[in-house]
mmCIF file of the C-alpha atoms, coordinates in Angstrom:
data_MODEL
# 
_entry.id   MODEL 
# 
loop_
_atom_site.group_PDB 
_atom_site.id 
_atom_site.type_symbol 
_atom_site.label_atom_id 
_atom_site.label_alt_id 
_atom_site.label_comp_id 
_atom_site.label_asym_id 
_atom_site.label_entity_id 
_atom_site.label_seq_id 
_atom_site.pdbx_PDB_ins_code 
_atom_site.Cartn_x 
_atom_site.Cartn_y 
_atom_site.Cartn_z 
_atom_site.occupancy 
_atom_site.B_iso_or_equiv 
_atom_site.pdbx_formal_charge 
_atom_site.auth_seq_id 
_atom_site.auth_comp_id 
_atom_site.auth_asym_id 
_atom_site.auth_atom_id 
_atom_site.pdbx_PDB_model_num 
ATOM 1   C CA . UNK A 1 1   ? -3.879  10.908  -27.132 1.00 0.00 ? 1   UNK A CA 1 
ATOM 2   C CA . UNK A 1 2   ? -3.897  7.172   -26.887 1.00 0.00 ? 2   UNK A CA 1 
ATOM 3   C CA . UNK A 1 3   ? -4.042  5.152   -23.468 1.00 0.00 ? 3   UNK A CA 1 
ATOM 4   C CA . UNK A 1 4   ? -0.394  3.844   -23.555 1.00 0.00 ? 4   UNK A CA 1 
ATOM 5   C CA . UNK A 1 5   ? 1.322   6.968   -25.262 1.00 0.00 ? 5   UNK A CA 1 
ATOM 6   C CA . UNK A 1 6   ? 4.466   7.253   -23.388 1.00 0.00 ? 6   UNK A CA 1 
ATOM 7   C CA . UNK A 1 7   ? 3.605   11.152  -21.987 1.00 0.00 ? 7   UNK A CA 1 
ATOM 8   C CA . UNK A 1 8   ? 0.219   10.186  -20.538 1.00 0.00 ? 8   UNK A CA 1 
ATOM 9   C CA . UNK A 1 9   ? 1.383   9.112   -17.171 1.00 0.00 ? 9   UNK A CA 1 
ATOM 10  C CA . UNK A 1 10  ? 2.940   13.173  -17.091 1.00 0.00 ? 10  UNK A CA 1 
ATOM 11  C CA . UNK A 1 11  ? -0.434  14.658  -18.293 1.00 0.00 ? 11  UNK A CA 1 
ATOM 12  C CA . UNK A 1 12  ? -2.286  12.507  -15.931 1.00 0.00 ? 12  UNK A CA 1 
ATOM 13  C CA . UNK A 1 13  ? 0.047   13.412  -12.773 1.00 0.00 ? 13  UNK A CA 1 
ATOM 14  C CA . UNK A 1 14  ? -0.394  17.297  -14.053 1.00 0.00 ? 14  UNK A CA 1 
ATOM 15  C CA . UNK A 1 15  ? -4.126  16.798  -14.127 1.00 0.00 ? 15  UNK A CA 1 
ATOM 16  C CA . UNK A 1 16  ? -4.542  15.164  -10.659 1.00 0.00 ? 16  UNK A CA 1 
ATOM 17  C CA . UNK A 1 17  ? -2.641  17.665  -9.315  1.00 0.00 ? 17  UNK A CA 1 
ATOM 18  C CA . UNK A 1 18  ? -5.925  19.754  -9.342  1.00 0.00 ? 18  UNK A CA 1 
ATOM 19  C CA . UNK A 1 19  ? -7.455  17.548  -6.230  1.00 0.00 ? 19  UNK A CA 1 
ATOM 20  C CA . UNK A 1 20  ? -4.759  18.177  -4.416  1.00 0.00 ? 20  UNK A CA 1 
ATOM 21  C CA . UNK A 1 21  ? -5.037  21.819  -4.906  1.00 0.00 ? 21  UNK A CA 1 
ATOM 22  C CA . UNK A 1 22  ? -8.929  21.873  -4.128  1.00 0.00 ? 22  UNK A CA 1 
ATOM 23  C CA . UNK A 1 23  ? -8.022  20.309  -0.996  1.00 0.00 ? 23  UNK A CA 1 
ATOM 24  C CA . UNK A 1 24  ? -5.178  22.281  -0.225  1.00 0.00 ? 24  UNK A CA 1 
ATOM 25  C CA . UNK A 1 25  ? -7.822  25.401  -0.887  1.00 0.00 ? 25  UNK A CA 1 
ATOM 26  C CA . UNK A 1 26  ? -10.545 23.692  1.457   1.00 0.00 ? 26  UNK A CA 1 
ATOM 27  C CA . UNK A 1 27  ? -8.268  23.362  4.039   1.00 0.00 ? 27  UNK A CA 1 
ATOM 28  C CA . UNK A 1 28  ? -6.805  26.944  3.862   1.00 0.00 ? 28  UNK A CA 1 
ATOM 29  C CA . UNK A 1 29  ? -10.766 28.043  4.149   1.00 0.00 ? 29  UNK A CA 1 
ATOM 30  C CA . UNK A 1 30  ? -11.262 25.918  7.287   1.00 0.00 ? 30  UNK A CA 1 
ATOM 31  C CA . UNK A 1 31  ? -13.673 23.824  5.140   1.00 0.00 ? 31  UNK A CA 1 
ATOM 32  C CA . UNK A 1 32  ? -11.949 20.758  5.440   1.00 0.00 ? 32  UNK A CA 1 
ATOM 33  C CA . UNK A 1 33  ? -9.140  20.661  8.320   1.00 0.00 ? 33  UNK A CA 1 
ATOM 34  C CA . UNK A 1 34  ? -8.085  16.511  7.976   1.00 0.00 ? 34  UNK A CA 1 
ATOM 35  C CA . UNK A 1 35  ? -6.805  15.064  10.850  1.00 0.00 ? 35  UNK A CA 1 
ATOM 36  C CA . UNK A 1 36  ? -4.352  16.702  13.852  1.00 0.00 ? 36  UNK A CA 1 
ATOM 37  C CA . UNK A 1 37  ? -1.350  15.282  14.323  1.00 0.00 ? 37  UNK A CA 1 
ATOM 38  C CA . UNK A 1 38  ? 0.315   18.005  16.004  1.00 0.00 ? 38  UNK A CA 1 
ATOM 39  C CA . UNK A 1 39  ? -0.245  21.544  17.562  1.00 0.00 ? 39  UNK A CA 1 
ATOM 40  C CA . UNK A 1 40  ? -1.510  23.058  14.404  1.00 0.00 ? 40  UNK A CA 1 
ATOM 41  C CA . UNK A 1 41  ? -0.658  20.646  11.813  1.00 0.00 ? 41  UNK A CA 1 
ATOM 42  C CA . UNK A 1 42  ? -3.160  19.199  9.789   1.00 0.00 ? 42  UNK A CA 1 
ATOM 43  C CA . UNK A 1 43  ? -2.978  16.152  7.244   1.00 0.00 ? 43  UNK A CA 1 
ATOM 44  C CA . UNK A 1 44  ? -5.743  16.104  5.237   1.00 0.00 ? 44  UNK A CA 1 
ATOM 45  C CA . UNK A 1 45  ? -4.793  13.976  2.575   1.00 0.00 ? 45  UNK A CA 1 
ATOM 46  C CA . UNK A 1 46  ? -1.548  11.981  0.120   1.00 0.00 ? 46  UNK A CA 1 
ATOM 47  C CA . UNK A 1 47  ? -2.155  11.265  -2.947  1.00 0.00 ? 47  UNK A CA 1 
ATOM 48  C CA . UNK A 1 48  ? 0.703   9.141   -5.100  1.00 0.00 ? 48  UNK A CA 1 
ATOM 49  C CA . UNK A 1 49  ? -0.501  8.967   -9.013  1.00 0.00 ? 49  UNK A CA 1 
ATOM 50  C CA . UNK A 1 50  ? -4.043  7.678   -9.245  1.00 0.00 ? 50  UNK A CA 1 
ATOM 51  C CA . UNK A 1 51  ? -4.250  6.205   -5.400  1.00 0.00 ? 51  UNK A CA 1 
ATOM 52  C CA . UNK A 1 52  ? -5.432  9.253   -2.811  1.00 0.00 ? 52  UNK A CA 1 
ATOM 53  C CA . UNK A 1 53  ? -5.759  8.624   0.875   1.00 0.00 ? 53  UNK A CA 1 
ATOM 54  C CA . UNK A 1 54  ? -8.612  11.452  2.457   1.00 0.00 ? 54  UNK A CA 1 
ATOM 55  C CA . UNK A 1 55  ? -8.140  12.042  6.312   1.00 0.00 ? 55  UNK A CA 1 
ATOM 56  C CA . UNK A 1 56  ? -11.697 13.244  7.805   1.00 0.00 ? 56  UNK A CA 1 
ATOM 57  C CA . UNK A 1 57  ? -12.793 13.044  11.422  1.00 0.00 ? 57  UNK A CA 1 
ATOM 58  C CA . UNK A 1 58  ? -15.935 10.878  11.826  1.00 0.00 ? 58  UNK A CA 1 
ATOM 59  C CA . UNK A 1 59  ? -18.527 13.551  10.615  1.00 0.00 ? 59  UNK A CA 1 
ATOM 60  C CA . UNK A 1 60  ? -21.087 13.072  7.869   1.00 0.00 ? 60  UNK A CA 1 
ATOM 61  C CA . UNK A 1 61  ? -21.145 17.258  7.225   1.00 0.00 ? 61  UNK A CA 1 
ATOM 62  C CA . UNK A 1 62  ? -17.104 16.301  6.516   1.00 0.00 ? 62  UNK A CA 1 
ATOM 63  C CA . UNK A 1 63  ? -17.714 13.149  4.693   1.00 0.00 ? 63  UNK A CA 1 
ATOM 64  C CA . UNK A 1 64  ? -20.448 15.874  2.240   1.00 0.00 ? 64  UNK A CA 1 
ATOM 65  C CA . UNK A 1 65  ? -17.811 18.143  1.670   1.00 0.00 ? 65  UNK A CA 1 
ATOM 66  C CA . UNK A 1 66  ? -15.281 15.384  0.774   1.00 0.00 ? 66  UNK A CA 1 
ATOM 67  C CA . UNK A 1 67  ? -17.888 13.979  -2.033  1.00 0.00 ? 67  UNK A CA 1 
ATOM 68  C CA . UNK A 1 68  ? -18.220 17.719  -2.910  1.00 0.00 ? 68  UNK A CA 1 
ATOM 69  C CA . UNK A 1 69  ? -14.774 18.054  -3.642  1.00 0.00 ? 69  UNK A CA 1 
ATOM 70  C CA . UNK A 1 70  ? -14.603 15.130  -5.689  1.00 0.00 ? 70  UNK A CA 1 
ATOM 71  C CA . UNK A 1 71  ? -17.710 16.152  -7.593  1.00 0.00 ? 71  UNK A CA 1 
ATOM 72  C CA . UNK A 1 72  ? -16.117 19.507  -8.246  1.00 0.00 ? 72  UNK A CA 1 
ATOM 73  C CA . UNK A 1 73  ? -12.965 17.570  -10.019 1.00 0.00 ? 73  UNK A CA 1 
ATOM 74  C CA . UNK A 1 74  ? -14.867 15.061  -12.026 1.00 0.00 ? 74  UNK A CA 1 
ATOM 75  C CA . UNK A 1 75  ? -16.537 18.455  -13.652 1.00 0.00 ? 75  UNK A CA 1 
ATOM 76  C CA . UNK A 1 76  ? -13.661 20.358  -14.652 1.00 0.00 ? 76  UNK A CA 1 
ATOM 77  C CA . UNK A 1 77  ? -11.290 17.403  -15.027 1.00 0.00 ? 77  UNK A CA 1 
ATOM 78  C CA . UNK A 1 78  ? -13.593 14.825  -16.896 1.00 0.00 ? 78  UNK A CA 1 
ATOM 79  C CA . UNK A 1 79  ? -12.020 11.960  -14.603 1.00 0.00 ? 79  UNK A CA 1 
ATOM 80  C CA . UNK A 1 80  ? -14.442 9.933   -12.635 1.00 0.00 ? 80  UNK A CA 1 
ATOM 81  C CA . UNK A 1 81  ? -14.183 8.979   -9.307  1.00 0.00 ? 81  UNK A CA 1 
ATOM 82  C CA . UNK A 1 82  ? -14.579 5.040   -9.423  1.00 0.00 ? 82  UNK A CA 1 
ATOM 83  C CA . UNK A 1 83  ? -16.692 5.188   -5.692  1.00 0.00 ? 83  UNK A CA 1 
ATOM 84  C CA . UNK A 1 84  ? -16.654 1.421   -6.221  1.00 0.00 ? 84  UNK A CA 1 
ATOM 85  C CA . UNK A 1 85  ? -13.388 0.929   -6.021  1.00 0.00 ? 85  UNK A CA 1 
ATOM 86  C CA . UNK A 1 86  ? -12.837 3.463   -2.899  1.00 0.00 ? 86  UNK A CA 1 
ATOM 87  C CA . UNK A 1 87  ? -13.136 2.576   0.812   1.00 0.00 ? 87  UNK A CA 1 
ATOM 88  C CA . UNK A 1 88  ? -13.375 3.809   4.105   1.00 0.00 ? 88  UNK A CA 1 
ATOM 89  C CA . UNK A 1 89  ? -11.176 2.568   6.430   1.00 0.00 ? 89  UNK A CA 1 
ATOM 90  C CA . UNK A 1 90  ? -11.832 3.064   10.035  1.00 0.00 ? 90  UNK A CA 1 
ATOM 91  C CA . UNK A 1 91  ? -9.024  4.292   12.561  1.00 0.00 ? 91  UNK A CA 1 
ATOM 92  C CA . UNK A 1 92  ? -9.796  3.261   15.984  1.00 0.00 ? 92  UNK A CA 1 
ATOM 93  C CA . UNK A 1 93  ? -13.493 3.996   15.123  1.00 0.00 ? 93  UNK A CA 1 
ATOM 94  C CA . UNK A 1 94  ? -16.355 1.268   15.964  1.00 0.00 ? 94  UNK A CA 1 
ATOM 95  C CA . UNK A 1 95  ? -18.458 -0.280  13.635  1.00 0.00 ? 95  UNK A CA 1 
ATOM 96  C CA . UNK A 1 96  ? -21.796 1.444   14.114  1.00 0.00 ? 96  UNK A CA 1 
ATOM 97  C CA . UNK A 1 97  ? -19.899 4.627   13.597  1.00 0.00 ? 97  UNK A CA 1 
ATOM 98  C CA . UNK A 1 98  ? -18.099 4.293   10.385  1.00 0.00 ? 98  UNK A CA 1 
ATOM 99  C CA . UNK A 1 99  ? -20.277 2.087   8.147   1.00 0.00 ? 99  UNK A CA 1 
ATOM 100 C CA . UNK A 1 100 ? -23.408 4.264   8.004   1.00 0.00 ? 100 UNK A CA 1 
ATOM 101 C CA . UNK A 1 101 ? -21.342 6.734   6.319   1.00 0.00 ? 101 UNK A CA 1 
ATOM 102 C CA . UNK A 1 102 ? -19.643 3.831   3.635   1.00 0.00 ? 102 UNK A CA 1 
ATOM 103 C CA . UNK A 1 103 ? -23.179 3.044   2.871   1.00 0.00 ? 103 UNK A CA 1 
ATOM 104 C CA . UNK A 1 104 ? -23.887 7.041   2.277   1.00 0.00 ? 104 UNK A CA 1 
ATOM 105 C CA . UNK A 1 105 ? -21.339 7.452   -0.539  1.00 0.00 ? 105 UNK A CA 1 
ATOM 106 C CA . UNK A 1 106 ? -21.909 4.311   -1.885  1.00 0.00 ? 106 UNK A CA 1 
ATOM 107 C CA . UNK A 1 107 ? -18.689 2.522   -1.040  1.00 0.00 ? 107 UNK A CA 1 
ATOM 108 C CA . UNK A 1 108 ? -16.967 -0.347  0.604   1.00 0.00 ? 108 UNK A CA 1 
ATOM 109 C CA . UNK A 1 109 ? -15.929 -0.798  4.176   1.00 0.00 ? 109 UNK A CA 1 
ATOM 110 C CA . UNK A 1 110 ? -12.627 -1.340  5.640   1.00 0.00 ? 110 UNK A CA 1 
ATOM 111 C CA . UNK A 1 111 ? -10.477 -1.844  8.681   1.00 0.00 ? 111 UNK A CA 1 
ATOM 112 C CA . UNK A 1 112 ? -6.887  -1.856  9.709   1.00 0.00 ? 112 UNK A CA 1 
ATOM 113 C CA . UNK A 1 113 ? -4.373  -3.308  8.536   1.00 0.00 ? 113 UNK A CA 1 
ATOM 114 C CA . UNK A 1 114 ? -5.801  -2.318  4.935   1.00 0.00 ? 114 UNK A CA 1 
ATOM 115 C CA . UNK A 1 115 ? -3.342  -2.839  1.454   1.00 0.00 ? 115 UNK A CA 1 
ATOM 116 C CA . UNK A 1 116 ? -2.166  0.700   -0.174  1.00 0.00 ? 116 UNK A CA 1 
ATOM 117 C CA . UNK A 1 117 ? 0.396   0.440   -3.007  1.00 0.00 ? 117 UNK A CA 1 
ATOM 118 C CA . UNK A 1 118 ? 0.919   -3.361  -1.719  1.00 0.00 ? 118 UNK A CA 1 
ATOM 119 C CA . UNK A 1 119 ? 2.107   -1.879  1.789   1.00 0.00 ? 119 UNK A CA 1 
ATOM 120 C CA . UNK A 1 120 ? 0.009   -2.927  4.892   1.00 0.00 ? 120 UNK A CA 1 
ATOM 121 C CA . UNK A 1 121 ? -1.257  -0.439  6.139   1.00 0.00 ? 121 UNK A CA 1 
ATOM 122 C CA . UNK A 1 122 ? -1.800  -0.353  10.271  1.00 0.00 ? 122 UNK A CA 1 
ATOM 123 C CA . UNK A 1 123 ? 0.358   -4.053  9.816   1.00 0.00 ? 123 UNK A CA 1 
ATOM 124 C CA . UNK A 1 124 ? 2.507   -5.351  12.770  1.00 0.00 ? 124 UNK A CA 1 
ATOM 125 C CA . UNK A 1 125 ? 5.915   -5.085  11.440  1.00 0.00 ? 125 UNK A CA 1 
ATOM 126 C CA . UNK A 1 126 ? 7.638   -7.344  14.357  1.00 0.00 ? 126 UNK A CA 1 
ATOM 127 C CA . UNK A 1 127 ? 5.315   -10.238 12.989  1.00 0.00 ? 127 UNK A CA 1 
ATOM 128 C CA . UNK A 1 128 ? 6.480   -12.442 10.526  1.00 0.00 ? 128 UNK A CA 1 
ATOM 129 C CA . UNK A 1 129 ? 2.878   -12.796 8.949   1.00 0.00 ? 129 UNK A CA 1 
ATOM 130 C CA . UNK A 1 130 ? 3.376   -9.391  7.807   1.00 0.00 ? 130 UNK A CA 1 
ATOM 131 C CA . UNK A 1 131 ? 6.148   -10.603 5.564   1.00 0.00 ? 131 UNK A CA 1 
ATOM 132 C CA . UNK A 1 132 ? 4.051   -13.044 3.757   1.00 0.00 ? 132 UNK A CA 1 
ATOM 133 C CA . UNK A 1 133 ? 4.094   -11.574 0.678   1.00 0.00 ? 133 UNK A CA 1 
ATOM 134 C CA . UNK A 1 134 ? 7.481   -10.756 0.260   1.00 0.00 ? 134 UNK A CA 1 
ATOM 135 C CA . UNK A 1 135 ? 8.364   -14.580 1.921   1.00 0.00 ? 135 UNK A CA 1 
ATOM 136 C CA . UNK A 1 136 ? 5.886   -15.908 -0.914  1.00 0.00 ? 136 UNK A CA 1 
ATOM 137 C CA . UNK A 1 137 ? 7.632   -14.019 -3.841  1.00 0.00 ? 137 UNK A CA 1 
ATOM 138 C CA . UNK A 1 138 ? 10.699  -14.989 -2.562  1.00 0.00 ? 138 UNK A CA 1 
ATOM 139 C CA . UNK A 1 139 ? 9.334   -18.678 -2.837  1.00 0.00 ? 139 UNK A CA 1 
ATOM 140 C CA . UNK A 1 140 ? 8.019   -18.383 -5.904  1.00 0.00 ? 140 UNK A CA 1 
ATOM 141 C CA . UNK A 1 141 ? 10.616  -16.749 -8.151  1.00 0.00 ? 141 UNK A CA 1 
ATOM 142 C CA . UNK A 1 142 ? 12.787  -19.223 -6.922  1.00 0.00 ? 142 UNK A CA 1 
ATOM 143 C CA . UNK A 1 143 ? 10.500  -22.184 -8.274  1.00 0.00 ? 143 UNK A CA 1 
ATOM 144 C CA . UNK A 1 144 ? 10.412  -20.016 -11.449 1.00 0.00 ? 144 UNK A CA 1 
ATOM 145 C CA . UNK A 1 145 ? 13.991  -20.194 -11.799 1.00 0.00 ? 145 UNK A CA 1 
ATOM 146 C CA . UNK A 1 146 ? 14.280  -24.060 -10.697 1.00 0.00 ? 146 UNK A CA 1 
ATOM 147 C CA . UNK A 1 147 ? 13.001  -25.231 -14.259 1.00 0.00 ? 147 UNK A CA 1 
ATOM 148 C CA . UNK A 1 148 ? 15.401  -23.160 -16.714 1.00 0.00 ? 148 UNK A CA 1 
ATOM 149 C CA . UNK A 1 149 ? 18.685  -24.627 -17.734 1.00 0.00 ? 149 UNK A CA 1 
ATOM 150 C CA . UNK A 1 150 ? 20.850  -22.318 -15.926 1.00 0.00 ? 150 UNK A CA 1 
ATOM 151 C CA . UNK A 1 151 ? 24.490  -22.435 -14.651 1.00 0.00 ? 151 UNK A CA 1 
ATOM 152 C CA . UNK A 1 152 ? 25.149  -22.339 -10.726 1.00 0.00 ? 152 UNK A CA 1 
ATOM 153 C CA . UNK A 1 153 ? 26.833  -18.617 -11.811 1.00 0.00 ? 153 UNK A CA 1 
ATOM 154 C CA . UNK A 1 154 ? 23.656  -17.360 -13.472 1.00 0.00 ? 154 UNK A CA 1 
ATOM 155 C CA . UNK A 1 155 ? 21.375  -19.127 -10.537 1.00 0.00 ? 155 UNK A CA 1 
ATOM 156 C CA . UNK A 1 156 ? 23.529  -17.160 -7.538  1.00 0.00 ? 156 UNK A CA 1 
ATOM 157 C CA . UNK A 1 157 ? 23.364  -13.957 -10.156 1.00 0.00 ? 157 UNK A CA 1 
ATOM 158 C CA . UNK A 1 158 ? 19.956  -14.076 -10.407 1.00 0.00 ? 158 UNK A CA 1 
ATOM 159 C CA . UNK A 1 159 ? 19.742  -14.835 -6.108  1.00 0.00 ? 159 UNK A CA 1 
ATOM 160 C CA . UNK A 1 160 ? 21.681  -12.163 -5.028  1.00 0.00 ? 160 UNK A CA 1 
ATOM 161 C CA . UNK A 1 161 ? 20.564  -9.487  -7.495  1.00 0.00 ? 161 UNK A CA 1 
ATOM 162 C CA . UNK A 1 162 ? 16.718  -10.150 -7.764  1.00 0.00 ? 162 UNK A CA 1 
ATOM 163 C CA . UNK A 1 163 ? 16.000  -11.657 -4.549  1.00 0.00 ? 163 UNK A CA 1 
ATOM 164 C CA . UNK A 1 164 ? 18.068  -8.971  -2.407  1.00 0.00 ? 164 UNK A CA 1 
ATOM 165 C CA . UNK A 1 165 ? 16.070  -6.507  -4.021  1.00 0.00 ? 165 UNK A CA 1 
ATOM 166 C CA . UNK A 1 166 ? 12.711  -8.048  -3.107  1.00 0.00 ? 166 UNK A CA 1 
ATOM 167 C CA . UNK A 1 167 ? 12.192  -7.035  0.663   1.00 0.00 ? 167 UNK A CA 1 
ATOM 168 C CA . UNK A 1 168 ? 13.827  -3.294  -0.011  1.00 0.00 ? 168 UNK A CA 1 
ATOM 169 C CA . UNK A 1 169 ? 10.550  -2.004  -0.908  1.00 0.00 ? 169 UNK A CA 1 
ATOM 170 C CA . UNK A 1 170 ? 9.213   -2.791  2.053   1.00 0.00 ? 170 UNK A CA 1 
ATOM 171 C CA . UNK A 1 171 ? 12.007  -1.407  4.062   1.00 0.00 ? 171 UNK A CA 1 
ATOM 172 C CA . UNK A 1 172 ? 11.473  1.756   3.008   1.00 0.00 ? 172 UNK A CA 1 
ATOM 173 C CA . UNK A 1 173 ? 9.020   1.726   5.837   1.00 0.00 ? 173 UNK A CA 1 
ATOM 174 C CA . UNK A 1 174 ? 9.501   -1.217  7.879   1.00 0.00 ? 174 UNK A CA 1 
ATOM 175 C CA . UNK A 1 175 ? 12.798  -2.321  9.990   1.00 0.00 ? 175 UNK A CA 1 
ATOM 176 C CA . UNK A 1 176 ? 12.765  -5.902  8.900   1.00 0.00 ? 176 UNK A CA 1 
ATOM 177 C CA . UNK A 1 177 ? 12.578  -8.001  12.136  1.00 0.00 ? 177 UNK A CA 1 
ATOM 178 C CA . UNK A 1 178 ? 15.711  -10.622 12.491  1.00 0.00 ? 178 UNK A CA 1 
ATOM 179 C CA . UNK A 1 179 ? 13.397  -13.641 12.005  1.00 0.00 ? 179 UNK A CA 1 
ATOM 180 C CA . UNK A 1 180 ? 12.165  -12.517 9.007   1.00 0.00 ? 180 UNK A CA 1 
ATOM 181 C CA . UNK A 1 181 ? 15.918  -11.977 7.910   1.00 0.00 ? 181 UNK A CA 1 
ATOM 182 C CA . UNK A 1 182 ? 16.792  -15.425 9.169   1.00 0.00 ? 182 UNK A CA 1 
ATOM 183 C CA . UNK A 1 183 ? 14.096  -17.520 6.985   1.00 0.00 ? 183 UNK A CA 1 
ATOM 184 C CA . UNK A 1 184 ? 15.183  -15.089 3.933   1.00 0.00 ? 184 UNK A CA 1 
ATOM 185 C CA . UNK A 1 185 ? 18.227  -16.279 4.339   1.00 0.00 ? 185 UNK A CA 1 
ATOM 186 C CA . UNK A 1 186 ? 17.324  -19.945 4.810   1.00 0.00 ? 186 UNK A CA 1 
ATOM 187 C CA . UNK A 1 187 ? 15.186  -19.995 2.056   1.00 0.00 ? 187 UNK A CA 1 
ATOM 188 C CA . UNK A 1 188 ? 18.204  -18.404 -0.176  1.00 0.00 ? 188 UNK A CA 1 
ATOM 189 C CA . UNK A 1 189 ? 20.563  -21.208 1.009   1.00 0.00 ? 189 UNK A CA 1 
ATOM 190 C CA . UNK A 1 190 ? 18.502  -23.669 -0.024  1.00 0.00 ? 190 UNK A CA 1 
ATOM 191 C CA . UNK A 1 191 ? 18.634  -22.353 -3.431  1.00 0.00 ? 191 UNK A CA 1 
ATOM 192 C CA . UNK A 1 192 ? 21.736  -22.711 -3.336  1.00 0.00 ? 192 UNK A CA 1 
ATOM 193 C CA . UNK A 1 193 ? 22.493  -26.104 -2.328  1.00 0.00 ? 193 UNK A CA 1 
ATOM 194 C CA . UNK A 1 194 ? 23.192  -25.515 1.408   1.00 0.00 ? 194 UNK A CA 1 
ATOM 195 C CA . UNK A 1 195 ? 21.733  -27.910 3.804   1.00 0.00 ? 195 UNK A CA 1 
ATOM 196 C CA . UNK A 1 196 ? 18.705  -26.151 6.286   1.00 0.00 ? 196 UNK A CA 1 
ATOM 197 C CA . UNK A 1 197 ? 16.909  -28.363 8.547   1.00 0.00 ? 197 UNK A CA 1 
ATOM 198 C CA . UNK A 1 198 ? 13.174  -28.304 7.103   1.00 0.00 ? 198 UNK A CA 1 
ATOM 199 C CA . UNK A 1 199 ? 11.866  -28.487 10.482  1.00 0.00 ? 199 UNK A CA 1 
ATOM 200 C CA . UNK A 1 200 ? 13.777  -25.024 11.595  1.00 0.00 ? 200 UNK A CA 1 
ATOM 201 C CA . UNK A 1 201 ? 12.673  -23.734 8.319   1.00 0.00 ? 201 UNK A CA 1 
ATOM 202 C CA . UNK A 1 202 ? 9.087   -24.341 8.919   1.00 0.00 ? 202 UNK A CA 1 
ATOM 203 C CA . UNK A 1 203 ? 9.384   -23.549 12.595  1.00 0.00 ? 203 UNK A CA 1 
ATOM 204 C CA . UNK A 1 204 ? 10.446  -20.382 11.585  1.00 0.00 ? 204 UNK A CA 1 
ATOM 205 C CA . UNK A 1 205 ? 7.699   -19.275 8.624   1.00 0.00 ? 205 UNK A CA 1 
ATOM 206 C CA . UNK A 1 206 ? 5.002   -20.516 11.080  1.00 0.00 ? 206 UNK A CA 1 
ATOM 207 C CA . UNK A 1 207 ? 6.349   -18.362 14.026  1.00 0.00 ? 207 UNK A CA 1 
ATOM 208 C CA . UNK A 1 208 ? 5.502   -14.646 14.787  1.00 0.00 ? 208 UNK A CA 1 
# 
């Protein structure tokens, strides 16, 4: 089956659903618990398509069993585990803790707040830094848009439907704070031929 055959991404999601039953199994067998969040509940990992998040205590027999696991599934699976690519990301853990294990399995460092599936993870949600991304997207579609021959129709079209879609992504987890909402808004009236003071404007995007 080629790469970009259009059922691949189902076989893949059918295949990876094997690590999350050898986890599910490990943790039934008290071999690997994950973290406690609550009188007996137990997170020990997520996984969304090819990106898996592992929750271990700080303990190198946990951190064997982990690579065990993921040994087991590159066997019967054939998919690799790109260690490269992986990380360990410390919660609330110091430095001379955390990176001796990294440097056991062969992969990078991290700390909080750390990017998964372009969220930020362990992010500040009440700062406007936070935002960045979705503030510079905003920012640049709009200078995408500014060179095309379009009518002032098509220009609000594309403003209210593309650029009101943006920031939803990201409120799926995060209540969007009002300044953030304010220099969304600033920036959209701009676009639109409404006069914003450019000193409130950068007040604003350089605030917290």
């Amino acid at each position: 089956m080629r790469q970009k055959d259009l059922i691949s991404p189902f076989l893949f999601d059918i295949v990876i659903e094997g690590l999350s039953v050898l986890f599910q199994k490990a943790s039934r067998g008290n071999i690997l618990k994950g973290l406690q969040f609550a009188s007996g509940i137990f997170l020990s990992h997520l996984q969304y398509t090819d990106d898996t998040l592992i929750f271990i205590p700080i303990d190198i027999d946990k951190l064997v069993q982990v690579k065990r696991i993921l040994r087991w599934f590159a066997l019967s699976s054939g998919l690799l585990i790109n260690v490269h690519k992986s990380s360990i990301i410390d919660i609330n853990v110091d430095n001379h803790l955390y990176l001796p294990l990294a440097m056991f399995i062969f992969c990078k460092s991290d700390s909080l707040p750390s990017k998964y599936l372009s969220m930020p993870l362990g992010a500040n949600p009440s700062r406007i830094s936070t935002w960045k991304s979705i503030i510079e997207k905003f920012c640049k579609r709009l200078h995408m848009w500014k060179g095309r021959l379009l009518s002032m129709a098509k220009h609000l079209c594309l403003i209210k439907n593309i650029l009101n879609s943006l920031p939803i992504y990201f409120m799926f987890v995060f209540k969007m704070p009002k300044g953030v909402g304010r220099l969304l808004s600033s920036i959209k009236d701009i676009s639109c031929g409404v006069d914003v003071p450019s000193r409130d404007l950068s007040a604003r995007s350089n605030g917290d």
